[in-house]
KELUM-987924 format. One record per residue (C-alpha): x, z, y; chain. Coordinates in steps of 0.1 Angstrom, whole numbers, plus 5000, padded with zeros to 4 digits. Each point is the difference from the previous one (the first is absolute). Last residue first. Layout:
! residues N
@x X	z Z	y Y	chain A;
...
This chain:
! residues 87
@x 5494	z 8858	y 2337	chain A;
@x 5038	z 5004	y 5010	chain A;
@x 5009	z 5026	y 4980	chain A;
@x 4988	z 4985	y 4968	chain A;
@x 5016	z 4970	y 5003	chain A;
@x 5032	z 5016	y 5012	chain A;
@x 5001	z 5023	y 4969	chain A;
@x 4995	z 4972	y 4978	chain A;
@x 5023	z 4974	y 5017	chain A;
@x 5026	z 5029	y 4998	chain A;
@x 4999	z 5001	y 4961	chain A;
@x 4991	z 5034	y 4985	chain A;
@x 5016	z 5022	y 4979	chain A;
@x 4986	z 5004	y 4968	chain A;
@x 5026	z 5004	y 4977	chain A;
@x 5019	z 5026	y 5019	chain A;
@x 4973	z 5021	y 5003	chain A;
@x 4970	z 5003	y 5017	chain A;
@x 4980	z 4976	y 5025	chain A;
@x 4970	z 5019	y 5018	chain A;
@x 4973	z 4979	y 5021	chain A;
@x 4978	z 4998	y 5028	chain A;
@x 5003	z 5040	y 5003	chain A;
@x 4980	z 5017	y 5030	chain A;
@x 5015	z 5008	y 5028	chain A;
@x 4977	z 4988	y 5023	chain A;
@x 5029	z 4975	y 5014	chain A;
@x 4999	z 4986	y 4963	chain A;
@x 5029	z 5016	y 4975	chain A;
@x 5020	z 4978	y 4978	chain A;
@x 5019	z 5022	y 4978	chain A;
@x 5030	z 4991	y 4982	chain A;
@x 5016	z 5016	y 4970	chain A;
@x 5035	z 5006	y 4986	chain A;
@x 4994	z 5020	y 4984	chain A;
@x 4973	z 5012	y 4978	chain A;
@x 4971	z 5023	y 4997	chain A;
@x 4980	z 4995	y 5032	chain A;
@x 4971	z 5021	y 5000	chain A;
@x 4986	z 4990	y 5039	chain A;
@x 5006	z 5032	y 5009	chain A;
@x 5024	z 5015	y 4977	chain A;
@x 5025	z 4972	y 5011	chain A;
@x 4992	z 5000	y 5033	chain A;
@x 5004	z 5034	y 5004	chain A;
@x 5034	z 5003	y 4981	chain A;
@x 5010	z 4971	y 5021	chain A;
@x 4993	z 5021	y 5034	chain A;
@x 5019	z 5032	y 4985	chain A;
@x 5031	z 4979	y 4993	chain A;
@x 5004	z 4989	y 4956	chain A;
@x 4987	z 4971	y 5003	chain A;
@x 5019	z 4991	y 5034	chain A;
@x 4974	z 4976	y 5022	chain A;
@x 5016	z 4965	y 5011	chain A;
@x 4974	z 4987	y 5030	chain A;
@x 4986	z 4961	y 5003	chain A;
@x 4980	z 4985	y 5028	chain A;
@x 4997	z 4966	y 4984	chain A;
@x 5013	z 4969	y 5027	chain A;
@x 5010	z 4979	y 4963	chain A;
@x 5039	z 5008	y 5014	chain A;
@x 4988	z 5036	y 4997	chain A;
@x 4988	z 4995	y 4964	chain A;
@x 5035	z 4985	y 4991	chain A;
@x 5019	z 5030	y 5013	chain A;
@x 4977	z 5027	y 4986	chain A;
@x 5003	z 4976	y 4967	chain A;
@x 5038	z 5001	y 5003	chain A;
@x 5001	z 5037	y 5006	chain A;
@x 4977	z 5010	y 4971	chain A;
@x 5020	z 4984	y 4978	chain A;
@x 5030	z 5014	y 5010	chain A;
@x 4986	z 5033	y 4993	chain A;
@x 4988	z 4991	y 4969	chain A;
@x 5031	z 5002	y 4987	chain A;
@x 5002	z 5036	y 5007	chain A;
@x 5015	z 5020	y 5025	chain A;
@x 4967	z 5010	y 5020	chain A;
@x 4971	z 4998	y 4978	chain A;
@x 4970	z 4979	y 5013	chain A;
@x 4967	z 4995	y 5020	chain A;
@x 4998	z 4969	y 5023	chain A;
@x 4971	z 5006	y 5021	chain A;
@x 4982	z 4964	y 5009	chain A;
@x 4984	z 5003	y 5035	chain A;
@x 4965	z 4983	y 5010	chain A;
């Protein structure tokens, strides 16, 4: 599975978004930081109707979604997202 980190560059979320990238790698999750507002996050975002940002998708090797997180509020923890992309 890979968790796509979708997010406004030059925000505070950006940080955010880094940390957890950094955390979920440490947790052995294949991880990739998407630009909201680059062709490939527009996509993403209309495709799986993602409203807010930050947000994290968990996608299985199909690529089907396991899971959306959105917004700031509810962000994930890294045990969840390794749980989840681990099974």
């Amino acid at each position: 599975m890979k968790a796509y980190l979708l997010y406004n560059q030059a925000t505070p979320a950006q940080r955010l978004v880094e940390d957890l990238e950094a955390r979920l790698k440490e947790a052995t999750v294949d991880t990739e930081l998407v630009d909201a507002d680059s062709p490939h996050g527009i996509q993403m975002a209309e495709t799986y109707d993602v409203l807010a940002r930050p947000a994290v998708i968990l996608m299985s090797n199909e690529g089907t979604p396991v899971k959306i997180w959105e917004g700031m509020d509810d962000m994930p923890l890294v045990t969840d997202v390794s749980y989840l992309a681990h099974q």
